[in-house]
C-alpha positions as CSV (number, residue, x, y, z in Angstrom):
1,X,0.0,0.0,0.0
2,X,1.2,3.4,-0.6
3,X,2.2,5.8,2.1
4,X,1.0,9.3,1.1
5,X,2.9,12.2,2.0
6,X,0.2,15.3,2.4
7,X,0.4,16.9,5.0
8,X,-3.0,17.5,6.5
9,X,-4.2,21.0,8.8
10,X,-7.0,20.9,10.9
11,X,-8.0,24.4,11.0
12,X,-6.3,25.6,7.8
13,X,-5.4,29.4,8.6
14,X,-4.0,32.3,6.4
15,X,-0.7,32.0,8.9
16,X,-0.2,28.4,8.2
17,X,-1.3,28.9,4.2
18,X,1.1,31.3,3.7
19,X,4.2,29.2,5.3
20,X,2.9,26.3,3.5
21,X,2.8,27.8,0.4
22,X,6.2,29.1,0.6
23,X,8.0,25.9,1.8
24,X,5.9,24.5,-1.2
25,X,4.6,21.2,0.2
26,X,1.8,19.1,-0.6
27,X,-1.1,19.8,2.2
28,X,-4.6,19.5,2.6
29,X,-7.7,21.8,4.3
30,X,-9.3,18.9,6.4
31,X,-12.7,21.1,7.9
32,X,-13.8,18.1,9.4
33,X,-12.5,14.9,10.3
34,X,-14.5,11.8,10.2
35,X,-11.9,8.9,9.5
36,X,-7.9,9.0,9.7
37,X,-5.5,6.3,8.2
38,X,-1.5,6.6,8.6
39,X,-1.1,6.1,5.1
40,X,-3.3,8.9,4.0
41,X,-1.2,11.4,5.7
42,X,2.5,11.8,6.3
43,X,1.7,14.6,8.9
44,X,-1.2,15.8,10.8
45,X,-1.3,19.4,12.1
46,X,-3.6,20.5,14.6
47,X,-4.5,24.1,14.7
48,X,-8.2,24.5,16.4
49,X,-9.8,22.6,19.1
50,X,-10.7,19.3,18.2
51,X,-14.6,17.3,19.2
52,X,-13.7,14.2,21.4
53,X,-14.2,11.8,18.4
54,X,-11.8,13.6,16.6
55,X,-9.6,13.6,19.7
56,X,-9.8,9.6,19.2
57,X,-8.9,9.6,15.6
58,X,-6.0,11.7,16.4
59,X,-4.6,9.2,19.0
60,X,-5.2,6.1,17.1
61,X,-3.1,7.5,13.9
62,X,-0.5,8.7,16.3
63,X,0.1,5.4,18.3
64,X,0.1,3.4,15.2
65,X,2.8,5.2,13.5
66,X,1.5,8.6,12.5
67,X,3.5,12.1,12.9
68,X,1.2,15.0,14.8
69,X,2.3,18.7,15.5
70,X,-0.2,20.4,17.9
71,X,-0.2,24.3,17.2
72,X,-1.4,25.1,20.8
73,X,-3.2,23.7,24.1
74,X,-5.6,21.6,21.9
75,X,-3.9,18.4,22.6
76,X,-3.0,18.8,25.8
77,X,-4.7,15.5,27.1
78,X,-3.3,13.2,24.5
79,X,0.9,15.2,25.7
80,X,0.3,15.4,29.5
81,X,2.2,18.4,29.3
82,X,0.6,21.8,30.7
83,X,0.8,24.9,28.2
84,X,1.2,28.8,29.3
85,X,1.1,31.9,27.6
86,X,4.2,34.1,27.8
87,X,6.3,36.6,26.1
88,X,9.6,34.9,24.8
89,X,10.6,37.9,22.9
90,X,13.0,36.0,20.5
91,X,14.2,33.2,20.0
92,X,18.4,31.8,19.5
93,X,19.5,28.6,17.6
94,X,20.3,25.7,19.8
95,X,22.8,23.5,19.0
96,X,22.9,19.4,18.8
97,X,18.8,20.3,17.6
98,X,17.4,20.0,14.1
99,X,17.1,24.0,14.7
100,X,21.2,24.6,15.4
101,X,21.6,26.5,12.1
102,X,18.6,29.0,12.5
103,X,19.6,32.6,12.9
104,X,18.5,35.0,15.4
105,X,13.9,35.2,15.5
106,X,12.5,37.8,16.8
107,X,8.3,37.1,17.9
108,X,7.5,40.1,19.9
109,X,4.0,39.3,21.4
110,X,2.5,36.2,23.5
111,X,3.2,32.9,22.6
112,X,1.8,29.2,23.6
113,X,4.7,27.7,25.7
114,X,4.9,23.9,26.8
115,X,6.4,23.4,30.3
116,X,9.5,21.1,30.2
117,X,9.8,21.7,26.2
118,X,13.2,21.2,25.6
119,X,13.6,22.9,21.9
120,X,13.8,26.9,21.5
121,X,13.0,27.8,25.7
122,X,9.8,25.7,25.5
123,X,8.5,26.7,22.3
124,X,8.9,23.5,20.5
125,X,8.2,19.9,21.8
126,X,9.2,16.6,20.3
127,X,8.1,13.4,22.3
128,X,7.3,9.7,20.7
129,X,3.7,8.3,21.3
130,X,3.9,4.8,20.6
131,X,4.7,4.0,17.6
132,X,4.5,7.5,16.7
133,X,6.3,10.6,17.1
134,X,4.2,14.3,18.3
135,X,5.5,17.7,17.9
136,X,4.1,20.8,19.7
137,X,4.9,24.8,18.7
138,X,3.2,27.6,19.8
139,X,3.5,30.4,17.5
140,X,0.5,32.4,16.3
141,X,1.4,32.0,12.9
142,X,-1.9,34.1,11.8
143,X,-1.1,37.0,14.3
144,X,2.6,36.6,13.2
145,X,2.4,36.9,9.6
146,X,-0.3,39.9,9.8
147,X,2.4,42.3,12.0
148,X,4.0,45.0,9.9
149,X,5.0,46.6,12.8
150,X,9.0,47.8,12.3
151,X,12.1,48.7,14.1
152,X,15.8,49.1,13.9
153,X,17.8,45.7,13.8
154,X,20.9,45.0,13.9
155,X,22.7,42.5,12.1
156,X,24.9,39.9,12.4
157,X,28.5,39.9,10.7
158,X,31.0,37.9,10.5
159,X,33.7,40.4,11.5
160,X,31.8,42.1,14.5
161,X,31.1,45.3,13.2
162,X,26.6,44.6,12.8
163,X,25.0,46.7,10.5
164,X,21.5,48.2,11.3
165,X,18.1,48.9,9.2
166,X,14.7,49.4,10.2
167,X,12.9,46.5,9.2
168,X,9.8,44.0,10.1
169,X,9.4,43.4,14.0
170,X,8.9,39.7,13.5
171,X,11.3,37.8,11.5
172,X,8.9,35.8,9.2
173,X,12.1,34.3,7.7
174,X,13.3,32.4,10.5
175,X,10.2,31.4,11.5
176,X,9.9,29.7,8.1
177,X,12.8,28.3,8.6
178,X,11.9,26.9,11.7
179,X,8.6,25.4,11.1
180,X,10.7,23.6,7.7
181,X,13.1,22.1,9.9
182,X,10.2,20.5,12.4
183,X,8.3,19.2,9.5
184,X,11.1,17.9,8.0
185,X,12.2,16.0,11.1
186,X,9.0,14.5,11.5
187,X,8.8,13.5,8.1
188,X,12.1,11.9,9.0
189,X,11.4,10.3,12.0
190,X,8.2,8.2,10.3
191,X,11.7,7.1,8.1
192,X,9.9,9.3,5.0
193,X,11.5,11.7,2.6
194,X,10.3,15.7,2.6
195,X,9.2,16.6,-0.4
196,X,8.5,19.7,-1.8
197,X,8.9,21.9,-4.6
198,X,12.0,23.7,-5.2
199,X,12.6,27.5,-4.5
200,X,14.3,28.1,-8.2
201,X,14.7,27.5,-11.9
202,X,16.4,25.2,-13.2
203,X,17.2,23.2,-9.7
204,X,19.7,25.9,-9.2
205,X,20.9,26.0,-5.7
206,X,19.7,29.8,-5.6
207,X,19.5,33.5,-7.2
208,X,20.9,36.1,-7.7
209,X,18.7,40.1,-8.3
210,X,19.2,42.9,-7.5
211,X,17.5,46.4,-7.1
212,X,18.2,49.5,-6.9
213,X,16.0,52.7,-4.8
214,X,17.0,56.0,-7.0
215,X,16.3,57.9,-4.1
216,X,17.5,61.3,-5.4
217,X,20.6,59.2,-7.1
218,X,22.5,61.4,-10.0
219,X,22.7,60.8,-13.5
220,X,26.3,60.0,-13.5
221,X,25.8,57.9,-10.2
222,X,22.8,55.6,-12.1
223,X,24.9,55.5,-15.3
224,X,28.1,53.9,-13.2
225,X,26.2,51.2,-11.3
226,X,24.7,50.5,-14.6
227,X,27.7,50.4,-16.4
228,X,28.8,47.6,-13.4
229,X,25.6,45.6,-14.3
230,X,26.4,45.3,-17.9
231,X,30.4,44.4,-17.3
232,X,28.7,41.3,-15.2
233,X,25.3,40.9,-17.1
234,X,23.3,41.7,-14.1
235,X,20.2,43.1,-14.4
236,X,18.8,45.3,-12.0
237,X,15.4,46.3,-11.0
238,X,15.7,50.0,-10.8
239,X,12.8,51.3,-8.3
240,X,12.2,54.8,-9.4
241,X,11.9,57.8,-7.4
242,X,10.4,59.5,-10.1
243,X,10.5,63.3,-9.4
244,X,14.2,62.9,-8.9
245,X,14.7,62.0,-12.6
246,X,11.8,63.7,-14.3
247,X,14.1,65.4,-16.7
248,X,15.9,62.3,-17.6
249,X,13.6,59.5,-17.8
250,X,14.6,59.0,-21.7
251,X,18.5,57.2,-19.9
252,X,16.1,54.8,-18.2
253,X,14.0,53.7,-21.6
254,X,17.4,53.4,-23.2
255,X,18.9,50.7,-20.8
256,X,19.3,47.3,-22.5
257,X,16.6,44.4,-21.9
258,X,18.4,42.9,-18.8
259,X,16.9,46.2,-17.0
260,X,13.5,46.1,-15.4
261,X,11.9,49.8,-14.5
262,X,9.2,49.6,-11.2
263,X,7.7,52.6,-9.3
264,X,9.5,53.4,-6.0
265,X,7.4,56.8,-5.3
266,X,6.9,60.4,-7.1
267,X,7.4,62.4,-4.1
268,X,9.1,60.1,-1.6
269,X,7.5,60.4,1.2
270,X,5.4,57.6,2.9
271,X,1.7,58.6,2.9
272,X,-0.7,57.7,5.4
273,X,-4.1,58.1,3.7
274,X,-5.2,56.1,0.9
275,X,-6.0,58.6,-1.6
276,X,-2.4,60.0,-0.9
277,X,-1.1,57.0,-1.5
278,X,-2.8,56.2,-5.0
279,X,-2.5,59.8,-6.1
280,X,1.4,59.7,-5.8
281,X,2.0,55.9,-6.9
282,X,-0.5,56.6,-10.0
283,X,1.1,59.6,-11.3
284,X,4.5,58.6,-11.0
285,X,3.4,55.1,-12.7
286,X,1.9,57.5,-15.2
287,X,5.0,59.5,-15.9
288,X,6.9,56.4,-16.7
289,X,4.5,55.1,-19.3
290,X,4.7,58.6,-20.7
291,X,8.6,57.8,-20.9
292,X,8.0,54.5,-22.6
293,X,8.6,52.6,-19.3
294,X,6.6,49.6,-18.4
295,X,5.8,49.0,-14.8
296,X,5.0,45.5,-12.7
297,X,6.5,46.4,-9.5
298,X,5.9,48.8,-6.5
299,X,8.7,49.3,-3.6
300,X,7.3,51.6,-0.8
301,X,9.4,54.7,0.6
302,X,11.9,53.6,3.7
303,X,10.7,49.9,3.3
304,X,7.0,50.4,4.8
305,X,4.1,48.5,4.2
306,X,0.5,48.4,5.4
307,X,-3.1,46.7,4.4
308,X,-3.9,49.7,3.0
309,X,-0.8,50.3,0.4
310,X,-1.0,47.1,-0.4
311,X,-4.9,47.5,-1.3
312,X,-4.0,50.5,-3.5
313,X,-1.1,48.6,-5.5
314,X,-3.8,45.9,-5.7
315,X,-6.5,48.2,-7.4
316,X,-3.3,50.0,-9.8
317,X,-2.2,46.6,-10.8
318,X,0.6,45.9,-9.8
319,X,1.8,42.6,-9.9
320,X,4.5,42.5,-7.0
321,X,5.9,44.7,-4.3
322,X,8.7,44.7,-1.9
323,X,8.8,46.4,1.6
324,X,11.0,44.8,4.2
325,X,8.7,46.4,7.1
326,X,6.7,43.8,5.9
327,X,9.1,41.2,5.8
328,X,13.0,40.4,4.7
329,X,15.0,37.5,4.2
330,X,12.0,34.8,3.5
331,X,10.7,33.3,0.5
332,X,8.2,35.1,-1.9
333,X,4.5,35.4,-0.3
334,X,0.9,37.2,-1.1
335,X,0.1,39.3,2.3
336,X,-3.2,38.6,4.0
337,X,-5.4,41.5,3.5
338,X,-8.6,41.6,5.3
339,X,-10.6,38.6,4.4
340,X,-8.5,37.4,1.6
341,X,-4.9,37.5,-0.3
342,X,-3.1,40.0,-2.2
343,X,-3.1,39.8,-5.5
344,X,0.6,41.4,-5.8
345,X,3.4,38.9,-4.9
346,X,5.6,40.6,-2.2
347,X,9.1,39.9,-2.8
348,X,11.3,40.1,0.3
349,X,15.2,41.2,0.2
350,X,18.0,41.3,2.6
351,X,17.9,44.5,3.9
352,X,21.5,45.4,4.2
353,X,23.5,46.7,2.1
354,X,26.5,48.4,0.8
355,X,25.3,51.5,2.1
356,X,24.5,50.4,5.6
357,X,28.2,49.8,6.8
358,X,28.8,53.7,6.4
359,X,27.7,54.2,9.9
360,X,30.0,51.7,10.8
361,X,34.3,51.5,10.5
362,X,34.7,48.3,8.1
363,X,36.7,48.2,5.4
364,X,36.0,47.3,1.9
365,X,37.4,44.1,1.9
366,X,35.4,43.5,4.9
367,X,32.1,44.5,3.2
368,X,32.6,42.4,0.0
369,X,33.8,39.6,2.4
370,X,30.3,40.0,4.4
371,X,28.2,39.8,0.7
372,X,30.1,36.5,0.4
373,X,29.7,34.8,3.2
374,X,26.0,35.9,3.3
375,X,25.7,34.4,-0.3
376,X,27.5,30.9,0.8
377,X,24.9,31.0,3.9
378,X,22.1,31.6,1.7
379,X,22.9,29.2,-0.8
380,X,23.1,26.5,2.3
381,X,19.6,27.9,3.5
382,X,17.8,27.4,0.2
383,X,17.1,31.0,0.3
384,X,17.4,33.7,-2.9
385,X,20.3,36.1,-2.5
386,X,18.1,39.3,-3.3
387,X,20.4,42.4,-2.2
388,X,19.7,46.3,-3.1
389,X,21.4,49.7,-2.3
390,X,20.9,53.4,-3.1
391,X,23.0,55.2,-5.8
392,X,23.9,57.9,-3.5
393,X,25.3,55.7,-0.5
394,X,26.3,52.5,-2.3
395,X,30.0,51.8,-2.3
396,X,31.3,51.3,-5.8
397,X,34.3,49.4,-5.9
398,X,32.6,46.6,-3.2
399,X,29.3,46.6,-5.7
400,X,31.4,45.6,-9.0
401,X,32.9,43.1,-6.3
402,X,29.2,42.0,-5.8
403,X,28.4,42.0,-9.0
404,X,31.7,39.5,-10.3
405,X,30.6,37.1,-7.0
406,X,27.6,36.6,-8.3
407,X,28.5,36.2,-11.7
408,X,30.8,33.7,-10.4
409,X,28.8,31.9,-8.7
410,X,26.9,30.8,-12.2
411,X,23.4,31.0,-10.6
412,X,20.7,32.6,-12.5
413,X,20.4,36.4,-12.2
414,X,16.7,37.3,-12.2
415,X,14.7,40.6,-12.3
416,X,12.1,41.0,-9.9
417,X,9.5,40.7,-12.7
418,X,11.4,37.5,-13.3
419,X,10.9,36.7,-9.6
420,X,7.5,37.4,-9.4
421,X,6.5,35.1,-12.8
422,X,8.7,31.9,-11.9
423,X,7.0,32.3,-8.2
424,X,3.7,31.9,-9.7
425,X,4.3,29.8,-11.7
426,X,5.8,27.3,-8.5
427,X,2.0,28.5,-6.9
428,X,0.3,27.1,-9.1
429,X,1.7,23.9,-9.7
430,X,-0.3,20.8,-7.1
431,X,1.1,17.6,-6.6
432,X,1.3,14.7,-4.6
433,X,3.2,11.8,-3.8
434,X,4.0,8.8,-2.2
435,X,6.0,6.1,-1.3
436,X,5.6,2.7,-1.8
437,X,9.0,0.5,-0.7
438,X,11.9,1.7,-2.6
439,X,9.7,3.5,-5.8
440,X,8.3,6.8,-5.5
441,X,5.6,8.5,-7.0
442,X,4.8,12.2,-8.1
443,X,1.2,13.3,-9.1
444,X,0.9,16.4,-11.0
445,X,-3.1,18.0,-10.2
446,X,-2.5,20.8,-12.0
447,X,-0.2,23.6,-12.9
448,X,3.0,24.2,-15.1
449,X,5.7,21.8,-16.5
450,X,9.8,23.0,-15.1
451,X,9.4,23.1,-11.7
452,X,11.1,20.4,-10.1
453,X,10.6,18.4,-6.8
454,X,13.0,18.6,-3.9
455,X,13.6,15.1,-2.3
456,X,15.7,15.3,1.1
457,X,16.5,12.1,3.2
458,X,17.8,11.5,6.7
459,X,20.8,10.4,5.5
460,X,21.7,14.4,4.7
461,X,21.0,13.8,0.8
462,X,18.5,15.1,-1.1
463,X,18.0,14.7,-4.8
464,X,15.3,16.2,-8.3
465,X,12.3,14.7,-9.8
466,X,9.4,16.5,-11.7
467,X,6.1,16.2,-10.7
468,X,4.1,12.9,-12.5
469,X,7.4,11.0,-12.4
470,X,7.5,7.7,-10.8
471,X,10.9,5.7,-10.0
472,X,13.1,4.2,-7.6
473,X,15.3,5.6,-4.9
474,X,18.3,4.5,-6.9
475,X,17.0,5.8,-10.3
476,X,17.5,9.6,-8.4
477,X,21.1,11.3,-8.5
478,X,21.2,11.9,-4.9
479,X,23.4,14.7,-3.6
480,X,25.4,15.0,-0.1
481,X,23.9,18.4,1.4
482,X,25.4,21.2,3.1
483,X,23.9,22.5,6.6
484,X,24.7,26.4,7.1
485,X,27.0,27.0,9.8
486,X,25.4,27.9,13.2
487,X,26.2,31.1,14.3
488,X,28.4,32.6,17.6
489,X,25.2,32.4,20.0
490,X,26.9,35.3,21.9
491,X,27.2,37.3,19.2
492,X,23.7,36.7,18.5
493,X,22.5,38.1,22.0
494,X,24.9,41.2,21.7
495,X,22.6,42.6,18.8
496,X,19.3,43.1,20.6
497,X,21.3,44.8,23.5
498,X,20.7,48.5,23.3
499,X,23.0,50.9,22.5
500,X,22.9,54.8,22.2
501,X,23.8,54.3,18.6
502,X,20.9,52.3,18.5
503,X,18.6,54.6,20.6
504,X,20.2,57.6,18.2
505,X,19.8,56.4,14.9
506,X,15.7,55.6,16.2
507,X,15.5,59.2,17.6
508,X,16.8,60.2,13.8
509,X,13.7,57.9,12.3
510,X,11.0,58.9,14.2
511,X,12.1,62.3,13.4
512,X,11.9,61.4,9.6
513,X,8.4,59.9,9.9
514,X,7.0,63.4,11.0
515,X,8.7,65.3,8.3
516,X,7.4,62.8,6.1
């Protein structure tokens, strides 16, 4: 008999859609549950209260084999472990744990703790049942994924001189990256492959874009980092501030085809009210077609995001956006708006960049050196190396640098636009699969041909296949894979210790957001 590897989510949220859509495994809504069957499900999660006949189900496929993760106290009589609420603040990686490479997560707000947890201070439990294995973590995905509330980070580098940006509150990244390693462990321990579809063309290990904010940025300064783009065959997704360049829109329409043109602002300035928001996004969208410049993309002024903007890039038509108040460092996602999705793809980045490291005393060796090991880490993460900078800030000779790395590192270099239609492309596509002995098979529901499966095993090897291929383990070219490093956890703790550079630089963006 086949063993089926859906996942299936009792209680099916927009929190859990969206990380499940991202990590880009097969699941299933399950509104009710009537009958449960450890081959029908390689993983059950629990996110409501459950009826005591459900309760009953639940055990049975557990004991006999099955692989549960409770998202809160709804299983607290099948655990025997008590749950409280508390604030944990963030969260460090812990070593000898399938979480020892995570990076520093910050969850301000309650969470759902489990008393004697022993992963991530309580957050995350792991305890065999039987002849199964249950999970438990408490994070309000929902409530999580919905905060756009930002603040000034620092971050970590490898030559102790962090960097700082104002950026999302919660790091939706790691928490991705979190919830990937649990299900992945469980997946393991029912001595089962994870399976899920890959972040990138091609089965490339990972991409390289890059954008640029004008932000007031010269002629002369535009025309030199685009000269480095075309030395490396880069092409950049240049974010307009268009009242800056009014005058000399015509250098933009000239660029070759590797360049893509989006709306930054017209004014920049970050508008509260709607109708100030659509006047000033429409009319500098407006200007740019009058220039001959096609627009797909919107990034807001200083990074922010809200419902609201992303409602009026919605009814303008844009078809992504990119605001790392909303979120950095993650995989492509559509927002939740109230009472249903975006319809514009937001497209995370790492928010530090060349720029960043003028308020600090490194070197350019050491700022090309940081770009480099953050591409290595990335690369080990399955994440997309999506950097940016400013014209006016960005240091020159360390961008080129950038630019050659990347080259280098023969990975595909994407636009945004690029981004955004590969992304959907991965959303659309449906699968299943299963296991039966040593074959495997892949069911294709629906969606596009070219993007391929991800197969990872126990055994730290992971290997292709497209979706409605059936074969045998041994017919896949398995791969040894690499783990990122886990970071200095000292280090780690040192950055969310205040400082009156800190407490300064915040003075200087409150200050900003009146003016503005």
């Amino acid at each position: 008999m086949n063993q089926k590897l859906t996942i299936g989510i009792i209680g099916l949220d927009p929190g859990w859609q969206i990380i499940l859509d991202q990590l880009g495994v097969s699941y299933e809504s399950m509104p009710t549950l009537t009958a449960l069957n450890t081959v029908d499900y390689g993983l059950l999660i629990v996110n409501r209260k459950v009826l005591s006949i459900e309760a009953r189900l639940i055990r049975h496929y557990l004991i006999t084999g099955g692989a549960v993760i409770d998202t809160g106290p709804y299983l607290v009589n099948l655990f025997g472990r008590e749950t409280k609420r508390r604030q944990l603040h963030r969260i460090f990686p812990q070593e000898d744990t399938p979480f020892a490479d995570i990076n520093l997560c910050d969850i301000p707000g309650p969470v759902t703790m489990r008393k004697s947890a022993p992963f991530l201070s309580g957050l995350i439990d792991i305890q065999a049942v039987k002849s199964g294995i249950a999970a438990f973590i408490g994070l309000p995905m929902t409530k999580l994924m919905r905060d756009y509330r930002s603040v000034r980070k620092q971050f970590y580098t490898p030559f102790s001189k962090p960097a700082n940006e104002v950026v999302a509150r919660v790091s939706k990244g790691e928490i991705l990256q979190i919830v990937k390693r649990l299900i992945r462990f469980l997946f393991w321990e029912r001595n089962l492959p994870f399976v899920y579809k890959w972040y990138f063309p091609e089965q490339a290990p990972s991409i390289f874009a890059f954008r640029i904010d004008s932000d007031g940025g010269s002629r002369e300064q535009i025309d030199t980092i685009y000269q480095a783009a075309k030395d490396h065959d880069v092409g950049i997704s240049w974010f307009l501030d268009v009242k800056s360049h009014v005058d000399w829109l015509q250098a933009f329409a000239e660029m070759n085809q590797r360049q893509e043109i989006a709306v930054h602002c017209f004014e920049h300035r970050a508008f509260a009210a709607r109708q100030e928001m659509k006047v000033d996004i429409d009319h500098a969208r407006r200007t740019l077609a009058n220039a001959g410049l096609k627009t797909n993309g919107y990034a807001g002024p200083f990074g922010r995001w809200s419902p609201t903007l992303n409602e009026v890039i919605d009814d303008i038509g844009f078809r992504y956006a990119s605001e790392f108040a909303l979120a950095y460092d993650t995989l492509p996602f559509f927002p939740q708006l109230d009472g249903r999705f975006a319809d514009a793809l937001q497209i995370p980045i790492h928010p530090i960049c060349t720029g960043s490291f003028r308020r600090t005393s490194a070197t350019d060796a050491e700022v090309r050196y940081y770009f480099q090991w953050l591409a290595q880490r990335k690369i080990r993460l399955g994440e997309a190396i999506v950097l940016y900078d400013h014209p006016t800030t960005a240091r020159m000779n360390v961008l080129r640098d950038i630019f050659a790395d990347m080259q280098a590192l023969e990975i595909p270099r994407l636009t945004f636009n690029e981004i955004n239609n590969w992304w959907r492309k991965r959303h659309d596509l449906q699968f299943s699969a299963a296991v039966d002995q040593q074959r495997l098979i892949f069911n294709k529901q629906t969606g596009s041909d070219g993007v391929a499966l991800r197969i990872e095993r126990r055994d730290k090897t992971a290997a292709f296949a497209s979706a409605g291929q059936e074969c045998t383990v041994a017919c896949l070219k398995w791969q040894p894979t690499e783990e990122a490093d886990a970071l200095p956890l000292e280090a780690l703790k040192q950055l969310r210790r205040p400082t009156l550079k800190l407490i300064h630089y915040s003075l200087l963006d409150s200050w900003w957001r009146y003016k503005s």
